[in-house]
Structures are given as C-alpha cells and as structure tokens.
DSSP file (Angstrom, degrees, kcal/mol; ACC not computed):
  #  RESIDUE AA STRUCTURE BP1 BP2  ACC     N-H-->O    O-->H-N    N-H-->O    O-->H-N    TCO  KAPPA ALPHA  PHI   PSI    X-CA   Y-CA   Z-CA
    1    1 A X              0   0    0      0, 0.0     3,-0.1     0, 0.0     0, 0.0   0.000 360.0 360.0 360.0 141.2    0.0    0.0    0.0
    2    2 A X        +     0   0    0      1,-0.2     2,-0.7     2,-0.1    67,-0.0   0.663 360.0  53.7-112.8 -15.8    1.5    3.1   -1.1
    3    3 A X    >   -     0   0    0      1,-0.1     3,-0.7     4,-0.0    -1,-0.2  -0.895  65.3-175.1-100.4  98.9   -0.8    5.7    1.3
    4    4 A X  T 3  S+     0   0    0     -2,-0.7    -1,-0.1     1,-0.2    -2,-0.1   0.650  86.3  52.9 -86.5 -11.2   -0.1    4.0    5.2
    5    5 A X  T 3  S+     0   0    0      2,-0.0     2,-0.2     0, 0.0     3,-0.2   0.461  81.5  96.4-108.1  26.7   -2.7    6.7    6.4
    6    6 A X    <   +     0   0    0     -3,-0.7     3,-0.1     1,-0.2    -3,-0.0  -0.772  45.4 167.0 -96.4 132.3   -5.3    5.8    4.0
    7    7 A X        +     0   0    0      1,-0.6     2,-0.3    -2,-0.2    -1,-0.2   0.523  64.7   2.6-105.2 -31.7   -7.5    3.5    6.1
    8    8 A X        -     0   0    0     -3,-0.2    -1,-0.6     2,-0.0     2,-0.3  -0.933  61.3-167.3-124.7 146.9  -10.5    3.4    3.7
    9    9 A X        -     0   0    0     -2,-0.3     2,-0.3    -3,-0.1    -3,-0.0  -0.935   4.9-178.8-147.9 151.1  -11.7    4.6    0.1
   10   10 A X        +     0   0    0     -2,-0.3     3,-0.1     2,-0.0    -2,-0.0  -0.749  45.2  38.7-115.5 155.9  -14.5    4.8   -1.7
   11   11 A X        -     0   0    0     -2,-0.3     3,-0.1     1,-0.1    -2,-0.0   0.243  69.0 -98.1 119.9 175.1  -15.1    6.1   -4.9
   12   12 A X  S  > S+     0   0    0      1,-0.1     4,-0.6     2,-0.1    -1,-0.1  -0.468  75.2 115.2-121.8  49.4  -13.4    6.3   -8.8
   13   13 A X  H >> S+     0   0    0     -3,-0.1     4,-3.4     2,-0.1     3,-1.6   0.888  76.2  50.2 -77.0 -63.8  -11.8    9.5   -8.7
   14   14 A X  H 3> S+     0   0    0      1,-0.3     4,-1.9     2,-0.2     5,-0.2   0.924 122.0  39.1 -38.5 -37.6   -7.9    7.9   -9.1
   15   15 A X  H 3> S+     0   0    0      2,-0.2     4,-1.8     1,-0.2    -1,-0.3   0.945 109.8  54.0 -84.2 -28.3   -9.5    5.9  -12.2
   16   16 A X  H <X S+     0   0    0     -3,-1.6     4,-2.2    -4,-0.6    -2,-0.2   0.936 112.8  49.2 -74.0 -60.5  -11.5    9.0  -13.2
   17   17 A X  H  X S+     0   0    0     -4,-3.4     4,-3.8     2,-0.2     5,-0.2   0.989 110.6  50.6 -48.2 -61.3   -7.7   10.7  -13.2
   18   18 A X  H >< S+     0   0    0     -4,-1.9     3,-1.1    -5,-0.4     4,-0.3   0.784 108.4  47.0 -27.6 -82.2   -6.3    7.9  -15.2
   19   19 A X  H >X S+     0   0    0     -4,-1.8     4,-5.1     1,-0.3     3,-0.5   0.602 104.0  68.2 -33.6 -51.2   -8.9    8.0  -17.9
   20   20 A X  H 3X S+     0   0    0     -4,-2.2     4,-2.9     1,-0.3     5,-0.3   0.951 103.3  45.8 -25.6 -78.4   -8.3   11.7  -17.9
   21   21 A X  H <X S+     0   0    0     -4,-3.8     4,-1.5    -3,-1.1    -1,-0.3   0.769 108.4  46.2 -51.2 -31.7   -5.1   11.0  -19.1
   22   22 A X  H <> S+     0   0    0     -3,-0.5     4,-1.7    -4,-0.3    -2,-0.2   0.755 111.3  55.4 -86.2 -30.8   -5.5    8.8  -21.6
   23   23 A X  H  X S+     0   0    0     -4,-5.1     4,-5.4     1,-0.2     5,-0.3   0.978 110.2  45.8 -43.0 -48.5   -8.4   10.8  -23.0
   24   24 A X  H  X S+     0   0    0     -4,-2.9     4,-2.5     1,-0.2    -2,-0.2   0.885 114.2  48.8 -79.7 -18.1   -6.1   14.0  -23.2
   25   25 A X  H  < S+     0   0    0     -4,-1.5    -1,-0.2    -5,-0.3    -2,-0.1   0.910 113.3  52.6 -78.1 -21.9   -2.9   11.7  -25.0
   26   26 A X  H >< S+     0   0    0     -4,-1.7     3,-1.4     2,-0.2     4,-0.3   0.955 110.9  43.0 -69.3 -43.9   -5.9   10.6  -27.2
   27   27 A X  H >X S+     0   0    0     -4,-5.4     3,-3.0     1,-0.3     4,-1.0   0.933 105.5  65.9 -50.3 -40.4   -6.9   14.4  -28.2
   28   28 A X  T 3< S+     0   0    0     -4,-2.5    -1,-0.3    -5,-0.3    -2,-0.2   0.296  96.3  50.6 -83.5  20.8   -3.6   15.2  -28.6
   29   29 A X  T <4 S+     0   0    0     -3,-1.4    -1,-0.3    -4,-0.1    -2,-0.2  -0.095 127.7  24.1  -7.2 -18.2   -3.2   13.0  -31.5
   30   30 A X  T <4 S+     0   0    0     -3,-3.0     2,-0.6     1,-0.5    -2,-0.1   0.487 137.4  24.9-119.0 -65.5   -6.4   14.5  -33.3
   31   31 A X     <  +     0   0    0     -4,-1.0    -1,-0.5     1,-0.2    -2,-0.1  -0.850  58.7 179.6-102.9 119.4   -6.5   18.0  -31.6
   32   32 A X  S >> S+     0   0    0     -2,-0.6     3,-2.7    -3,-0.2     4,-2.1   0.929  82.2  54.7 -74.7 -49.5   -3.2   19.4  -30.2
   33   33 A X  H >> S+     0   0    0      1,-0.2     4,-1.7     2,-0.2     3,-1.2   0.846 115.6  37.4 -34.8 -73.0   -4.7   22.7  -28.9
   34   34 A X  H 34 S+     0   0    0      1,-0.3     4,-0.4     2,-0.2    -1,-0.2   0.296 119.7  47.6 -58.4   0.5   -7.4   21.0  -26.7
   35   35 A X  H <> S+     0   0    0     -3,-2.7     4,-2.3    -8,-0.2    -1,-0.3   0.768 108.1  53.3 -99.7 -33.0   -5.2   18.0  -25.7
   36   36 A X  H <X S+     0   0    0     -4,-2.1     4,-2.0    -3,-1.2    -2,-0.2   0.990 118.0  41.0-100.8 -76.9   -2.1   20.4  -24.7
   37   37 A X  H  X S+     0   0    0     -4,-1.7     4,-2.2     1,-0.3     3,-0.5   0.833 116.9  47.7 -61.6 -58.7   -4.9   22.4  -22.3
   38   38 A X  H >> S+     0   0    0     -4,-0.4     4,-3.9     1,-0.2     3,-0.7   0.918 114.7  42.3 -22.3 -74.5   -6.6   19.3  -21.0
   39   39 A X  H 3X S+     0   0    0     -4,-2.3     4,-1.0     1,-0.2    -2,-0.2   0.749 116.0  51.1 -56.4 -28.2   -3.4   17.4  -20.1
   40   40 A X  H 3X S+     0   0    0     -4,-2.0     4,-1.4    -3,-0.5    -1,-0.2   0.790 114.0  45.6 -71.3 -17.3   -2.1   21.0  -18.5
   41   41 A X  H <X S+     0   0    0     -4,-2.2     4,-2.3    -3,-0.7    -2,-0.2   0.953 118.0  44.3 -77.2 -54.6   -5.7   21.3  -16.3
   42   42 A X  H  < S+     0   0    0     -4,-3.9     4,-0.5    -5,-0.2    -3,-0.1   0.877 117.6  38.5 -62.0 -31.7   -5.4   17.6  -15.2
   43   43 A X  H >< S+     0   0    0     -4,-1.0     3,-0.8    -5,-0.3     4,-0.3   0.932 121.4  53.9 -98.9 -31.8   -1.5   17.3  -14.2
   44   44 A X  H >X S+     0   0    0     -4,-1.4     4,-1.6     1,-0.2     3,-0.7   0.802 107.6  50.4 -21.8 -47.5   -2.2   21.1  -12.7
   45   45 A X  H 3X S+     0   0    0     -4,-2.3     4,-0.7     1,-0.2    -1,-0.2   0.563 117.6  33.0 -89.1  -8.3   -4.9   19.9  -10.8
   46   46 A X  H <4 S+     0   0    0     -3,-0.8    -1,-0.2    -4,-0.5    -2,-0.2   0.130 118.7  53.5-134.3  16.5   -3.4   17.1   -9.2
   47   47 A X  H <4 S+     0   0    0     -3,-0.7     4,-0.3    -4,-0.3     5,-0.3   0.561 111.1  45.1 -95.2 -58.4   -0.1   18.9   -9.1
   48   48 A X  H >X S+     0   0    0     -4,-1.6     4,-2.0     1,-0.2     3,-1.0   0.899 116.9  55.2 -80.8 -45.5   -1.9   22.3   -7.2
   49   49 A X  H 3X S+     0   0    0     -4,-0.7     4,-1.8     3,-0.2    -1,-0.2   0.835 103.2  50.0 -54.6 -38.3   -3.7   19.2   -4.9
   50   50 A X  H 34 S+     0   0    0      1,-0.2    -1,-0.2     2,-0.2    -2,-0.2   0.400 119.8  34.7 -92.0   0.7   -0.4   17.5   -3.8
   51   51 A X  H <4 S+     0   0    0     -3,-1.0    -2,-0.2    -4,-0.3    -1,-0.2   0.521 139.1  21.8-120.6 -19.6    1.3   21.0   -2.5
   52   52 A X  H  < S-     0   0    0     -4,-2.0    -3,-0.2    -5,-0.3    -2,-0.2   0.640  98.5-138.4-115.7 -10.7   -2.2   22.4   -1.2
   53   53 A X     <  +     0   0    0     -4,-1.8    -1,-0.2    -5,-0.2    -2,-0.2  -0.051  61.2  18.1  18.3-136.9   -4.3   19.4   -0.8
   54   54 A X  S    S-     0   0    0     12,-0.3     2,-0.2    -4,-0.1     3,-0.1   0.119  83.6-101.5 -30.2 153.6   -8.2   19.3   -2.0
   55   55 A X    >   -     0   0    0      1,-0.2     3,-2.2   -10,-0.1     4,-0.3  -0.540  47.8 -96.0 -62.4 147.8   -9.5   21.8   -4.4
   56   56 A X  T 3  S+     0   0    0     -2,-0.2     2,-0.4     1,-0.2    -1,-0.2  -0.186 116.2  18.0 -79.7 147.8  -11.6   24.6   -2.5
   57   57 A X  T 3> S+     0   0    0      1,-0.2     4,-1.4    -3,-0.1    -1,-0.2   0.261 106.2  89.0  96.7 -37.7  -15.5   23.3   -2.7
   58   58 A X  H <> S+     0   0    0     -3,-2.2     4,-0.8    -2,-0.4     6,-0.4   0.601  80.4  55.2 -82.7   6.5  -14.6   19.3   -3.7
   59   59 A X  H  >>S+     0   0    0     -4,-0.3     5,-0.9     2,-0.2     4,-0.8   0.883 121.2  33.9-102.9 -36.7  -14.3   17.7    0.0
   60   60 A X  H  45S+     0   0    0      1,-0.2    -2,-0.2     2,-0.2    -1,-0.1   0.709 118.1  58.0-103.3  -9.9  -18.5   19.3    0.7
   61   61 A X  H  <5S+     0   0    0     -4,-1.4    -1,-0.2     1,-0.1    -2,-0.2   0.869 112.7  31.5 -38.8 -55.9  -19.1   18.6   -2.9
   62   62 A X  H  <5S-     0   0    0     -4,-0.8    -2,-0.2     2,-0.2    -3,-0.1   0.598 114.2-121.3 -99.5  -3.7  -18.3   14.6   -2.9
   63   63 A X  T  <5S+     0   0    0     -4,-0.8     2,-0.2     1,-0.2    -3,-0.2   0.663  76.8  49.7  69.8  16.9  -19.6   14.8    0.8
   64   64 A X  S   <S-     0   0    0     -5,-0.9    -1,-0.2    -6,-0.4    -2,-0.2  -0.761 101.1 -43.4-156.6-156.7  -16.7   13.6    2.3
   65   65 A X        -     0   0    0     -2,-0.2     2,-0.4    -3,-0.1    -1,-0.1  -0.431  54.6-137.9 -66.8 162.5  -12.7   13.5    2.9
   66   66 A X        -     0   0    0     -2,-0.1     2,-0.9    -3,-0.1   -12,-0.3  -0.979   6.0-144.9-116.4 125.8  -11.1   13.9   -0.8
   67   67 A X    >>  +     0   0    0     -2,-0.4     3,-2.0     1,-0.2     4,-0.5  -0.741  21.0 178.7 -76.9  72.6   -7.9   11.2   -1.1
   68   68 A X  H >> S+     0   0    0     -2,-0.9     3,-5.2     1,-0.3     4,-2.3   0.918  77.9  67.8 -11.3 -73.1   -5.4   13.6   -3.5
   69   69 A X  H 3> S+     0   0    0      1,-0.3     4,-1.6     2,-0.2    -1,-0.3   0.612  95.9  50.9 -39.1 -25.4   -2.9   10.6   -3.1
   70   70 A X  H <> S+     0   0    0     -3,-2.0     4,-0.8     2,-0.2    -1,-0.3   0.689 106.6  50.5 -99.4 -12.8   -5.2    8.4   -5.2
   71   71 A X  H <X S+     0   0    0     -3,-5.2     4,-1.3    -4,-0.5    -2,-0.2   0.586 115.1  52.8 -82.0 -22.0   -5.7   11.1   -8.4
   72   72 A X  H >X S+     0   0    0     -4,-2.3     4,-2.2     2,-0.2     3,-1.8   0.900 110.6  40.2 -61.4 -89.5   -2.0   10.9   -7.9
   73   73 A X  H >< S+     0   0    0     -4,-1.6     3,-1.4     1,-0.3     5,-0.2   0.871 120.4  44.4 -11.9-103.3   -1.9    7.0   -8.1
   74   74 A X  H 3X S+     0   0    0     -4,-0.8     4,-2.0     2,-0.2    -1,-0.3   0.605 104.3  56.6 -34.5 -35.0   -4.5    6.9  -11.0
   75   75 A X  H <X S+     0   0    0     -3,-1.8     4,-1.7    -4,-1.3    -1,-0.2   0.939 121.9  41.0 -65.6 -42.6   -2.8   10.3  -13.7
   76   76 A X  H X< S+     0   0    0     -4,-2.2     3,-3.3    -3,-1.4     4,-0.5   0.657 112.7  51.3 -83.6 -74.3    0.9    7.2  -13.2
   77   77 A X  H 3> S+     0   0    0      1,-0.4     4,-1.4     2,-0.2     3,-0.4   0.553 113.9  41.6 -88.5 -59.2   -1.5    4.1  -13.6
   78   78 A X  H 3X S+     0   0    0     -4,-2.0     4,-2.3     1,-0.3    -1,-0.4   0.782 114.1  52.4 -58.1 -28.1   -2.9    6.1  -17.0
   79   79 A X  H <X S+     0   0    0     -3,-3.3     4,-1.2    -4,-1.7    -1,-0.3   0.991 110.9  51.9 -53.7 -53.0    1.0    7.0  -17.8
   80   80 A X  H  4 S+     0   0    0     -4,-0.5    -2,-0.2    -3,-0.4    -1,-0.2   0.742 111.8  42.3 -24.3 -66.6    1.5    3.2  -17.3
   81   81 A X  H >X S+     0   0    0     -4,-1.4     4,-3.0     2,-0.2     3,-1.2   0.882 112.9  50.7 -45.7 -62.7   -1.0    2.3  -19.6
   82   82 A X  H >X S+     0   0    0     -4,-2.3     3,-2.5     2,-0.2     4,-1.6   0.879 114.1  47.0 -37.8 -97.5   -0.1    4.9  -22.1
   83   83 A X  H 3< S+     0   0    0     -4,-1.2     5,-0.2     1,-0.4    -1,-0.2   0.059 117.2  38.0  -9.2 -16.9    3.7    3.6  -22.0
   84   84 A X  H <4>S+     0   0    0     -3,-1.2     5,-1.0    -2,-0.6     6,-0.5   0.415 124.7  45.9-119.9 -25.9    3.2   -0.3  -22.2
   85   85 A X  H <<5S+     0   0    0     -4,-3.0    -2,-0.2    -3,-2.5     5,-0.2   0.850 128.2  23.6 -92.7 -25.3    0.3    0.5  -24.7
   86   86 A X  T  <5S+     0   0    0     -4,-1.6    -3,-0.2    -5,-0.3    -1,-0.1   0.702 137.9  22.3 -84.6 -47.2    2.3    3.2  -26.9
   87   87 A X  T  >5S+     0   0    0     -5,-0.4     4,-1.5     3,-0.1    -3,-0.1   0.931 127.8  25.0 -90.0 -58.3    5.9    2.2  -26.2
   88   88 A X  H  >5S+     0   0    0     -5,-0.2     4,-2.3     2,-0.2    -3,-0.1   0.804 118.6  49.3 -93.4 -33.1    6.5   -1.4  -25.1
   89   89 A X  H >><S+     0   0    0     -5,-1.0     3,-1.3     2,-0.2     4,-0.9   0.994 114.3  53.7 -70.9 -62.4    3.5   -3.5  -26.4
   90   90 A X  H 3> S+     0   0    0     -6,-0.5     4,-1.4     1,-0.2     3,-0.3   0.829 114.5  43.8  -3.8 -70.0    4.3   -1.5  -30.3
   91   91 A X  H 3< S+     0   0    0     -4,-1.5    -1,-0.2     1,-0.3    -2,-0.2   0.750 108.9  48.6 -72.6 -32.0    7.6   -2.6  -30.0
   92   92 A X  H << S+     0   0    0     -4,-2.3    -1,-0.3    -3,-1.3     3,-0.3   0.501 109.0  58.8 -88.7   7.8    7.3   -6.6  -28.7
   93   93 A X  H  < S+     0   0    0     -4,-0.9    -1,-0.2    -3,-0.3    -2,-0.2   0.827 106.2  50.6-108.2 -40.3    4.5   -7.3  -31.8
   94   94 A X     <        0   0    0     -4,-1.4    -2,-0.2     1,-0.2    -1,-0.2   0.164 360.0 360.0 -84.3  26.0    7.3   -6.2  -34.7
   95   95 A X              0   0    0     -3,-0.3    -1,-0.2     0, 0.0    -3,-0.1   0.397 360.0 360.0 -53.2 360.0    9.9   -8.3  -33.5
C-alpha cells in the first residue's frame, strides 16, 4: 500500500484521473490545442492538490474527505497504460 494513512476509500476519482489522461494523450493525436490544455488542467490539478491538498468546494461537494494521493496514483496508472500501450506493447508485436 503506497498511502499507510489511507485506512478506507470509496469512490473512482484515481481511475476517473487515469482515464483523464489517456483521454487528453488521445486528443492530442487529433487536436493538439485541446489536448495540450486538457493534459495541462489535469497534471495542474493534481499537481496544485499535492502542495495544497483538495480543491476549495470538492471535500463538501463529494460529501466527504477527498484522497489527493489516489488522483496521484491513477494520472501514473494512465501513464502506465499509455507507456506499455504506446511504447512497449508496439515494440514486442514487430519483433
């Protein structure tokens, strides 16, 4: 476990982050403008969470505590994805 004060979580924001990402690496392939600004809002937003913690408004929004550390977790899982799906997977099918 990579959070030791996380005791519990609920919810699919860290997968909601992921996705994020791999949406904005898909836009930026059709549309650069509107992938460039996506991918700067999302790694900004979970950048501006990890020196400040929640965003003003989200913690009485979602009705609860908000776990940063897991929109953290979830933007590298989507890199991951990105990176064996882009990089590594490409490479091992033209051998």
């Amino acid at each position: 476990m990579l959070d030791m004060q996380l005791v519990r979580y609920v919810g699919l924001s860290g997968v909601l982050h992921g996705l994020f990402i791999i949406g904005a690496r898909w836009e930026l392939k059709r549309y650069n403008l509107s992938g460039v600004v996506l991918l700067l809002l999302i790694v900004g937003k979970v950048i501006w969470e990890q020196i400040n913690g929640a965003l003003p408004g989200s913690e009485s929004m979602s009705g609860g505590k908000v776990a940063v550390n897991a929109h953290l977790y979830g933007l590298m899982a989507g890199l991951v994805y990105l990176l064996i799906t882009e990089k590594i997977y490409p490479k091992l099918l033209h051998r």
